[in-house]
N, C-alpha and C positions, 0 to 999 in steps of 0.2 A: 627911201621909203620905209623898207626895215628900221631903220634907227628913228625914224619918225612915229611910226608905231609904235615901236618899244619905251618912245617917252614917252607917248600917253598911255601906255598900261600903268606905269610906273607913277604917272601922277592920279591915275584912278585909283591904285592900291594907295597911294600917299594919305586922299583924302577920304578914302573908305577906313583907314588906320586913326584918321584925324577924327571920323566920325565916330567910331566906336569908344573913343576916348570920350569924346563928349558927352554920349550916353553912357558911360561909367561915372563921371562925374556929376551929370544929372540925376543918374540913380541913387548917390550918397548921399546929394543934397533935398532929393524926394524922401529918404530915408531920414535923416536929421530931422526932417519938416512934418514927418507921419503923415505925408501925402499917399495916400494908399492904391487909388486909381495912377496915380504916376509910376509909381514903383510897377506898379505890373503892366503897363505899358510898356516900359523900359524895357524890361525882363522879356516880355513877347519881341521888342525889337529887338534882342541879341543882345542886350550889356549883363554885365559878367556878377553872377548874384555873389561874388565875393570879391568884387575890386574894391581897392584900397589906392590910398593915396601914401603922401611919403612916413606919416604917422603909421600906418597899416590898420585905421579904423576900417572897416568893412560896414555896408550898409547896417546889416546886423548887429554890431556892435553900435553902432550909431544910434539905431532904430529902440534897444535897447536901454542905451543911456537917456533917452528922452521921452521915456513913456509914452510907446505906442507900440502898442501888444499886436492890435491887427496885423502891423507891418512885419512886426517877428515874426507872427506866425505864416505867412505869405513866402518871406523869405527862407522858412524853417522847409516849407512843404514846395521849395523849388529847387531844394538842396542848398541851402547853405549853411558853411561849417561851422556850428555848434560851438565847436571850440579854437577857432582862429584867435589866434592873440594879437594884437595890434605892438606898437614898438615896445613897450612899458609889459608886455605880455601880460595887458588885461583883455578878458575875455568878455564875451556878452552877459554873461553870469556877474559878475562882479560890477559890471557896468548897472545893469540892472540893482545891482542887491544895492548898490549905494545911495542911487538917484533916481530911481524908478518906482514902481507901483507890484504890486504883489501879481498884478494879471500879466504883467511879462515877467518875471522869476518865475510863475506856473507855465505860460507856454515853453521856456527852457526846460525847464525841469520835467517839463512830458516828454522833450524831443531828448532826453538821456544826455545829455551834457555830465562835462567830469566836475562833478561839485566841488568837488575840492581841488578845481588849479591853482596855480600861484601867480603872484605877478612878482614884477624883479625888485618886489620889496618884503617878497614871504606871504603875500596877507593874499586870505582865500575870501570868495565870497559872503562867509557866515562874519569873517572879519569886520569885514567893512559895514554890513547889515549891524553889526554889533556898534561900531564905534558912531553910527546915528540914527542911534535909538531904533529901528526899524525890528520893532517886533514880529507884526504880520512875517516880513520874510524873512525872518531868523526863524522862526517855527515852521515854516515852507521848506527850509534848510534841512532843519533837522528832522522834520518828517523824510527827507532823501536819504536824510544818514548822513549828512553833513559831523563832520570831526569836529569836538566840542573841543580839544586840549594842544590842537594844530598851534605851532608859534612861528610870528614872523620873522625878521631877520635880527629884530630887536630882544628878540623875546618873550613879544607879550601874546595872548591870547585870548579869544574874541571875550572871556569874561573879564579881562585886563581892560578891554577898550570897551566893556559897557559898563564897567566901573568908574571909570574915567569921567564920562559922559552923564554919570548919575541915574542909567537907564536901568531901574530897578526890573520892571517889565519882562526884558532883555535875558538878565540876568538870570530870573526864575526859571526860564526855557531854558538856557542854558544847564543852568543849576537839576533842574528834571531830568538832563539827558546824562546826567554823569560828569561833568565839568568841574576842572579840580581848585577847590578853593584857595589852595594854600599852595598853587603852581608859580614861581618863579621868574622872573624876567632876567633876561641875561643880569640887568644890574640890579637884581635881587629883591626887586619888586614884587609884591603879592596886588591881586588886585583889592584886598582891604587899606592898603596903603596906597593905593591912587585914588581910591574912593575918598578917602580922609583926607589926600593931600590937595584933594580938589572941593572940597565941603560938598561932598553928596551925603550926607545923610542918610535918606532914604537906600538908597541903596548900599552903602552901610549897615543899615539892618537887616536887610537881605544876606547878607557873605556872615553877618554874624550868627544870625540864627542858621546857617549851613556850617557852621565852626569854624570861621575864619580864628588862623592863630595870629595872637596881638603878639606874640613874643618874637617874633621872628623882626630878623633886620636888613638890614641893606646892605649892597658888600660898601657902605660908607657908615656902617654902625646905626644907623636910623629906624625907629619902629614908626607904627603908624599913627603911636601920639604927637611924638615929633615931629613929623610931617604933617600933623596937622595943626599946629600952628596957624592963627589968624582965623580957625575955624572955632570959636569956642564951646557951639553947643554939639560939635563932634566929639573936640577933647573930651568934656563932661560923658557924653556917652561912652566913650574906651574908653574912662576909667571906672565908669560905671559895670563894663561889661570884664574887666580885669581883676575887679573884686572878686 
């Protein structure tokens, strides 16, 4: 009788374990989805406002990357952590600043997130807002205080990767807060020489009119006329700007 008892407690704890799993999982997949009345159903039925799966996205990370700010803030205002890192230790901020809409970067940015985390490639949120074109939340950034001169693992710096990118825009917000023109990447890259090597132009005249230096080289001997090769109404301008 005992032991008969004691299996069914054991298979009621088994499937009460089985179930709370599945509302964790229907919770990431309501977050992913910006299903908003789900998500806080879940939440009142006991699943866990910061389960993750083997990646370690968390609803909020989730809800984040897929532009849906209600959900952030739902899940901000039921406690959940701000600054969870998933495997890759990207955070909701970054997630947001990459792929997302300025109305979730501002509900992070109210609940005090660490603007400047890293993910395990160096690169902070202002980064990644930098490398496409994402004006609105580079300036959302640095209205926080976001770090304009932060380098990733590589070297570069979020005006390196809006130079790249041609994101003149970008650039000038940066360029406003104190961001160093003539900053170095490990392999001795200035962002006027990715700007060139990429035929941005535009943004090219940006770094120059903030005194990018054309004399500077590569640790491979290269300036940034050299590198611009195949660009020719670039070239014409560095040497125009070189006289």
């Amino acid at each position: 009788m005992h032991a008969a008892l004691r299996g069914a407690v054991l298979a009621l704890v088994f499937f009460a374990v089985l179930r709370a799993a599945d509302r964790n999982d229907e919770l990431l997949a309501a977050a992913r989805g910006g299903d908003l009345a789900r998500v806080q159903s879940l939440l009142q039925q006991g699943a866990v406002v910061d389960a993750h799966g083997d990646d370690y996205d968390t609803p909020l990370i989730l809800a984040a990357r897929n532009d849906h700010p209600e959900v952030v803030k739902l899940l901000l205002a039921r406690g959940a952590d701000a600054n969870f890192k998933n495997r890759l230790s990207v955070t909701a901020l970054m997630s947001a600043a990459r792929s997302a809409g300025v109305d979730a970067v501002e509900a992070l940015l109210a609940h005090g997130v660490e603007v400047d985390a890293r993910n395990n490639n160096g690169s902070t949120a202002l980064m990644r807002a930098a490398e496409r074109g994402r004006e609105d939340i580079a300036r959302a950034l640095l209205r926080r205080n976001a770090a304009v001169d932060l380098k990733d693992n590589l070297g570069r710096t979020a005006l390196m990767r809006a130079a790249t990118g041609g994101y003149a825009g970008v650039e000038e917000a940066l360029l406003a807060r104190g961001a160093s023109v003539n900053e170095k990447s490990a392999a001795g890259w200035t962002a006027c020489m990715l700007a060139a090597a990429n035929g941005r132009l535009a943004a090219l005249e940006i770094l120059l009119a903030h005194g990018a230096d054309l004399s500077v080289r590569t640790s491979q001997g290269a300036t940034a006329e050299t590198l611009a090769a195949g660009h020719p109404d670039v070239v014409r301008r560095l040497r125009t700007a070189a006289r």
